[in-house]
C-alpha positions as a Markdown table, in Angstrom:
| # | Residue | x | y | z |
|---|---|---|---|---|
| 1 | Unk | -21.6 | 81.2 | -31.3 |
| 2 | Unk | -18.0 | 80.1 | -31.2 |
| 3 | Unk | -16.5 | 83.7 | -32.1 |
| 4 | Unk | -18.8 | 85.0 | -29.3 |
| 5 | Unk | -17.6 | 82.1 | -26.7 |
| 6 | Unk | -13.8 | 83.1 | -28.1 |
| 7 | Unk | -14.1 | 86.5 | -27.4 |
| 8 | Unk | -15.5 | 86.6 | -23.9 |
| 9 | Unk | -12.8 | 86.4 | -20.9 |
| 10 | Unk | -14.2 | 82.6 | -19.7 |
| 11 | Unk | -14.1 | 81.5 | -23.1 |
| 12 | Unk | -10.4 | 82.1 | -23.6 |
| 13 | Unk | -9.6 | 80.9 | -19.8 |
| 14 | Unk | -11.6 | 78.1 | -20.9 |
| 15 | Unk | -9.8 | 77.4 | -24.2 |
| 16 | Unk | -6.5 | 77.8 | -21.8 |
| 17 | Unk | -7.6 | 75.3 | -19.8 |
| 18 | Unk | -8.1 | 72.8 | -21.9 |
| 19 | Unk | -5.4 | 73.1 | -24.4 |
| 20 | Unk | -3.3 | 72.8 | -21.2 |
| 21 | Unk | -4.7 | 70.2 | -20.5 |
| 22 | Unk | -3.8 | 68.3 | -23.5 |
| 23 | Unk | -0.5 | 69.2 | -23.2 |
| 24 | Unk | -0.3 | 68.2 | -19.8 |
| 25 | Unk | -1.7 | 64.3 | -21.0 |
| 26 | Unk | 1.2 | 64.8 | -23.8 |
| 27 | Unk | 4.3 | 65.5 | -21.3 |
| 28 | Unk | 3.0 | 62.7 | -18.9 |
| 29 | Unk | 3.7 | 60.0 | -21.7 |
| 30 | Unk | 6.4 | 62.1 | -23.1 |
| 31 | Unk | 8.2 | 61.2 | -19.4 |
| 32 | Unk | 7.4 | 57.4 | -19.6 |
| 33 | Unk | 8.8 | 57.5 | -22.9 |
| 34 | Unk | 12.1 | 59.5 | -21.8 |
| 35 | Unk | 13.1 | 57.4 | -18.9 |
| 36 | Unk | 13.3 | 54.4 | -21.4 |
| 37 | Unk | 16.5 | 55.9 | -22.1 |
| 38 | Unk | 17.9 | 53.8 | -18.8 |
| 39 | Unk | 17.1 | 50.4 | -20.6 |
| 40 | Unk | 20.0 | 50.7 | -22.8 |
| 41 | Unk | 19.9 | 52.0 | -26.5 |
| 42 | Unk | 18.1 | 48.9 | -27.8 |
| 43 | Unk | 15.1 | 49.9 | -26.0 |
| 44 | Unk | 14.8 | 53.5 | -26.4 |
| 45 | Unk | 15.3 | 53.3 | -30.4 |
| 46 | Unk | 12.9 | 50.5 | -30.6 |
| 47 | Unk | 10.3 | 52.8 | -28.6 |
| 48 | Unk | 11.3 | 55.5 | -31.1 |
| 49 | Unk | 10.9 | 53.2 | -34.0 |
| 50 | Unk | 7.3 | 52.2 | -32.6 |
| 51 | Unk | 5.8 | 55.8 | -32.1 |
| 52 | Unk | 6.4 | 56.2 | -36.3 |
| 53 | Unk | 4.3 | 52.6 | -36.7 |
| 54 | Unk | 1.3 | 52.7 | -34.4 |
| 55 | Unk | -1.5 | 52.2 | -35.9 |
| 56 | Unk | -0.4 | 50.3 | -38.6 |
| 57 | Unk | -1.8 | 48.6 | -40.6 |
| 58 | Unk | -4.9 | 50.8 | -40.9 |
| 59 | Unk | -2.5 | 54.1 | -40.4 |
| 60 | Unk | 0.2 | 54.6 | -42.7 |
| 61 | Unk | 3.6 | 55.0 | -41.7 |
| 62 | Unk | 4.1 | 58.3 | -39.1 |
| 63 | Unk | 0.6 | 59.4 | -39.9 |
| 64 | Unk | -0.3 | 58.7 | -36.0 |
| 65 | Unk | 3.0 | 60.8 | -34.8 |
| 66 | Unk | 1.9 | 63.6 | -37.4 |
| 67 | Unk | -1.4 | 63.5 | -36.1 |
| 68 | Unk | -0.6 | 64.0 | -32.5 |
| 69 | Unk | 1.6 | 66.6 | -33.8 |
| 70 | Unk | -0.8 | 68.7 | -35.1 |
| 71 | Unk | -2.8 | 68.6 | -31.9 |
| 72 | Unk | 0.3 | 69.4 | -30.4 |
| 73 | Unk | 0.7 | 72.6 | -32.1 |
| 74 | Unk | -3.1 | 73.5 | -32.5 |
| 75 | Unk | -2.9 | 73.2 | -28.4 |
| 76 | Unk | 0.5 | 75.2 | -28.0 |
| 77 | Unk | -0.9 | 77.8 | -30.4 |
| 78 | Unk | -4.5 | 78.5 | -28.7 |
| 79 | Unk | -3.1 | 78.1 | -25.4 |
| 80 | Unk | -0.5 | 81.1 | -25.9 |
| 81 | Unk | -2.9 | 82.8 | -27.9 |
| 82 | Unk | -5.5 | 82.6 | -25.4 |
| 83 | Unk | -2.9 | 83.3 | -22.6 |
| 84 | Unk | -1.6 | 86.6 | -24.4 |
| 85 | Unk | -5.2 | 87.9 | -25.2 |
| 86 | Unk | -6.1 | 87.3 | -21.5 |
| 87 | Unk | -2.7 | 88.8 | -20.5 |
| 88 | Unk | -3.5 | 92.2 | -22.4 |
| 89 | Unk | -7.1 | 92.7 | -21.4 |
| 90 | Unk | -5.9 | 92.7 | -17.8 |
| 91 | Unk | -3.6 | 95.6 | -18.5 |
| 92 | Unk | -6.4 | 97.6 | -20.6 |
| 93 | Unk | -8.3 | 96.7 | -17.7 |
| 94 | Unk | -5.8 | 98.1 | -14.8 |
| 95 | Unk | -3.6 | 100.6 | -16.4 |
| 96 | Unk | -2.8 | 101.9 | -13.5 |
| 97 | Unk | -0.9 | 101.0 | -10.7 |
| 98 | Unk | -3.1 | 99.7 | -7.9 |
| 99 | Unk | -2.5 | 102.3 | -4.8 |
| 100 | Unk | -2.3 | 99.2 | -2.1 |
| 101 | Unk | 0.1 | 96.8 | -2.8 |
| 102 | Unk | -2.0 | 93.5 | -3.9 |
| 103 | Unk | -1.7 | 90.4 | -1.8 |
| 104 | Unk | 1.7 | 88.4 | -2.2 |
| 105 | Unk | 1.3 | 85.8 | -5.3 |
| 106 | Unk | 3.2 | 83.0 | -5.0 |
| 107 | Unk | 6.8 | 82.2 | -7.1 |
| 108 | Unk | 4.8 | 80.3 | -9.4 |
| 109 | Unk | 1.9 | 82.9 | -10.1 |
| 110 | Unk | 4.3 | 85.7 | -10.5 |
| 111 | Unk | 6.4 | 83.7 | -13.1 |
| 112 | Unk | 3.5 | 82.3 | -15.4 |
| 113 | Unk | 4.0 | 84.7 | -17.8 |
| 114 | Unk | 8.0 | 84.3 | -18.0 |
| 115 | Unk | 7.9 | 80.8 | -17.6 |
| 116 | Unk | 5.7 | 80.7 | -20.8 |
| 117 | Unk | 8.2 | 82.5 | -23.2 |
| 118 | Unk | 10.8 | 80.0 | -21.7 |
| 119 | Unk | 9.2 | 77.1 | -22.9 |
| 120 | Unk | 7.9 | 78.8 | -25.9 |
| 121 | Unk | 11.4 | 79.6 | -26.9 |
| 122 | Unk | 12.6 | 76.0 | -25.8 |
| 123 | Unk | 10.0 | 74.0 | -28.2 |
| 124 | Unk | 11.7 | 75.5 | -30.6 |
| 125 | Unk | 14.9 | 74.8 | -29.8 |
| 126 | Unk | 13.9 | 70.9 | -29.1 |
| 127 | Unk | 12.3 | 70.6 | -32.1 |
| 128 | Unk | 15.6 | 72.3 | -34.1 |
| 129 | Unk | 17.5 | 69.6 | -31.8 |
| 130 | Unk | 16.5 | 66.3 | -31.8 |
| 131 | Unk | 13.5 | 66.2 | -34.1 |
| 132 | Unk | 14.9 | 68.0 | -37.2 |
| 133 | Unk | 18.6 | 67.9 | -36.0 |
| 134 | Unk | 19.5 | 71.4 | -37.5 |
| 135 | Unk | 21.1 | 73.1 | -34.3 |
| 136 | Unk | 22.4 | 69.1 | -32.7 |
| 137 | Unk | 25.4 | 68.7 | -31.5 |
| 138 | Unk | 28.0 | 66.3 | -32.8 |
| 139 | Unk | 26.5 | 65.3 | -35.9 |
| 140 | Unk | 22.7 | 64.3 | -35.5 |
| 141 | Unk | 21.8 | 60.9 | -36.8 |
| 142 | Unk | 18.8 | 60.1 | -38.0 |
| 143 | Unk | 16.8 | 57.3 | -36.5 |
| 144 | Unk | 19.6 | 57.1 | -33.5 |
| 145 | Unk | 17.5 | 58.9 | -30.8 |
| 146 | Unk | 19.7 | 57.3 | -28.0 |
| 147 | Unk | 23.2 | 58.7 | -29.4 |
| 148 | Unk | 21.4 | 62.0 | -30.5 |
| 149 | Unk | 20.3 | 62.4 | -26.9 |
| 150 | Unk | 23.7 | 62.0 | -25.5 |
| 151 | Unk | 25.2 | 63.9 | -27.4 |
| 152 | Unk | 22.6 | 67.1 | -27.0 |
| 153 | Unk | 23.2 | 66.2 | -22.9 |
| 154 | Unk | 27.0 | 65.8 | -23.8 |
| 155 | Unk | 27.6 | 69.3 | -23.9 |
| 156 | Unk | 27.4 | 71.8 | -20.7 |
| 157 | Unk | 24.7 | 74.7 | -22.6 |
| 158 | Unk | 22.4 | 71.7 | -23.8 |
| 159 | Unk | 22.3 | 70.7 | -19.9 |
| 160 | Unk | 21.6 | 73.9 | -19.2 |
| 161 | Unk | 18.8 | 75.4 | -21.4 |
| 162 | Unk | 17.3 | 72.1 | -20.7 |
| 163 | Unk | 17.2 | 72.1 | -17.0 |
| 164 | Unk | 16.1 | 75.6 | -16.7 |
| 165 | Unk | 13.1 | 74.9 | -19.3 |
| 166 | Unk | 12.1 | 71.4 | -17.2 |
| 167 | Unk | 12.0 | 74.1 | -13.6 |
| 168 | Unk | 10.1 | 76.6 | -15.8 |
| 169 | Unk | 7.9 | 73.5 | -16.6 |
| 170 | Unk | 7.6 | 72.5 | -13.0 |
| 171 | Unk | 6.5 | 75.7 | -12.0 |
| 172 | Unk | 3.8 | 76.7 | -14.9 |
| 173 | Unk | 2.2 | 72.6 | -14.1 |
| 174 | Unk | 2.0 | 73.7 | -10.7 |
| 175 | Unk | -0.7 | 76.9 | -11.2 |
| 176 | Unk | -1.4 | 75.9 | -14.4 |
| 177 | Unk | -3.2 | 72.6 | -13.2 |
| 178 | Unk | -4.9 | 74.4 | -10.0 |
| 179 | Unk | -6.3 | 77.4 | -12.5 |
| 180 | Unk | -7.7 | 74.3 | -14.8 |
| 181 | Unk | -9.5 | 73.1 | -12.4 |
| 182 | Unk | -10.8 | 76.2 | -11.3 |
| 183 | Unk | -11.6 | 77.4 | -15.2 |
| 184 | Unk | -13.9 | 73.9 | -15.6 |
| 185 | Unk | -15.4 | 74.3 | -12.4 |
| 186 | Unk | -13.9 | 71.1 | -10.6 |
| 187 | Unk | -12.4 | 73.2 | -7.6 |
| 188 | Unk | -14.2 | 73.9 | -4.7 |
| 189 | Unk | -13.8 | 74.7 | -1.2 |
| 190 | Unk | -13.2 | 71.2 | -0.2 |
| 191 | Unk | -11.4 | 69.5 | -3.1 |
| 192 | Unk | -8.8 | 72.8 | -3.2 |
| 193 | Unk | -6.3 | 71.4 | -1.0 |
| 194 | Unk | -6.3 | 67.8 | -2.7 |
| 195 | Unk | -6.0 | 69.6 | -6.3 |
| 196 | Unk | -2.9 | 72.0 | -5.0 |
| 197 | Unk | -1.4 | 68.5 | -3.9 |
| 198 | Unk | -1.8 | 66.6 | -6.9 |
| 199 | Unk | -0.7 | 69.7 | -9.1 |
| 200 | Unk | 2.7 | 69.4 | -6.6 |
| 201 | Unk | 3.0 | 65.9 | -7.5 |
| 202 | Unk | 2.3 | 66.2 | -10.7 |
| 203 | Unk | 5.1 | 69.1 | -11.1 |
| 204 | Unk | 7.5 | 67.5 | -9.1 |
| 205 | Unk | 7.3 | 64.0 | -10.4 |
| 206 | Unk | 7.5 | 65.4 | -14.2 |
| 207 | Unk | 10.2 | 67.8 | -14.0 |
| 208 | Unk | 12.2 | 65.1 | -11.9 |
| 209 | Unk | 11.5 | 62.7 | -14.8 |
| 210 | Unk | 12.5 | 65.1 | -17.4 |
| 211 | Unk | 15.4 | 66.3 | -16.0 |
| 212 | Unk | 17.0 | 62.3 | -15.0 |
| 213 | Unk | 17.8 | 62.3 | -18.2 |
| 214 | Unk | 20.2 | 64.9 | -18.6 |
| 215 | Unk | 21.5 | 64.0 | -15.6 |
| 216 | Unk | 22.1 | 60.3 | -16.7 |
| 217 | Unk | 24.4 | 61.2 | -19.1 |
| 218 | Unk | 26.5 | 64.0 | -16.9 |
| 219 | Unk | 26.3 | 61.0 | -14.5 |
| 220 | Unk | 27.4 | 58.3 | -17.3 |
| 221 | Unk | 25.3 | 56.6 | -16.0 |
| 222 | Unk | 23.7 | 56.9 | -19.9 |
| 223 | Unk | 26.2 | 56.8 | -22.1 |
């Protein structure tokens, strides 16, 4: 049942949804966390700190953070998946060009696929950065978060691949979230316009969160 769910096209939209979904719940505390970063480095390597003891007693230490990193890739991984299946059964679909030009998709719409490989390629590159340290900056210490983020945002092409992924960001939150809701069968005529409005919050108030920080530290504000 699940392979035949998998391999119909509302099964994978489905499994696109949702795993977007997840990673959408993700990114919202991911912010909160981030802007602790203005409270000084006290705070933001204490909040550090915590994420590799919660649950503890009953968890061991970092078995939480490894836990919600597995989800974290099990999402990334069916959600690209899903989104490069769909993706090819649309060309197999429509070979051919279509012989009148097809309604005018919005920047967003049009960049889904792009914006994708962007952040594909940037996970990697944050991961290699701050988490494991092998491509930092300035010598990356290990349980210093604060230092290690100033000096990734010390450094003009940190700033930059940064920034572009957290626009790519804005604009896959902004369909992403509205085709969710369609997918799951929460849009409707009269809820359409208030879903479009929260997925422009919710893009604009993330990729504004995300990218204070880089600019707190061009800023010194953070320093």
């Amino acid at each position: 049942m699940a392979r035949t769910v998998w391999d119909s096209t509302v099964g994978k939209k489905t499994v696109m949804a949702v795993s977007g979904l997840i990673m959408l719940l993700y990114l919202v505390a991911h912010v909160i966390g981030n802007l602790k970063i203005f409270f000084g480095a006290g705070e933001f390597n204490h909040y550090a700190h915590w994420l590799r003891t919660v649950g503890e007693p009953f968890m061991h230490y970092e078995w939480t953070l490894w836990l919600v990193r597995v989800v974290l890739v099990v999402a990334v991984a069916a959600h690209a998946t899903s989104a490069y299946q769909l993706s090819r059964r649309d060309i197999r679909a429509r070979p051919n060009k279509y012989v009148h030009s097809r309604p005018r998709a919005s920047y967003a719409t049009r960049t889904m696929r792009w914006g994708g490989i962007i952040l594909g390629l940037f996970i990697v590159w944050h991961v290699l950065d701050l988490t494991t340290g092998t491509v930092h900056s300035g010598g990356f210490q290990e349980g210093h978060p604060y230092q290690n983020v100033v000096d990734t945002f010390s450094t003009w092409y940190g700033n930059v691949i940064y920034i572009v992924a957290m626009l790519a960001l804005g604009l896959h939150i902004r369909h992403g979230f509205w085709s969710a809701a369609q997918t799951l069968g929460v849009g409707s005529r009269t809820r359409d316009r208030a879903l479009k409005a929260v997925a422009d919050v919710l893009a604009l108030l993330l990729t504004a969160g995300f990218i204070a920080v880089p600019v707190g530290v061009m800023t010194q504000v953070v320093s």
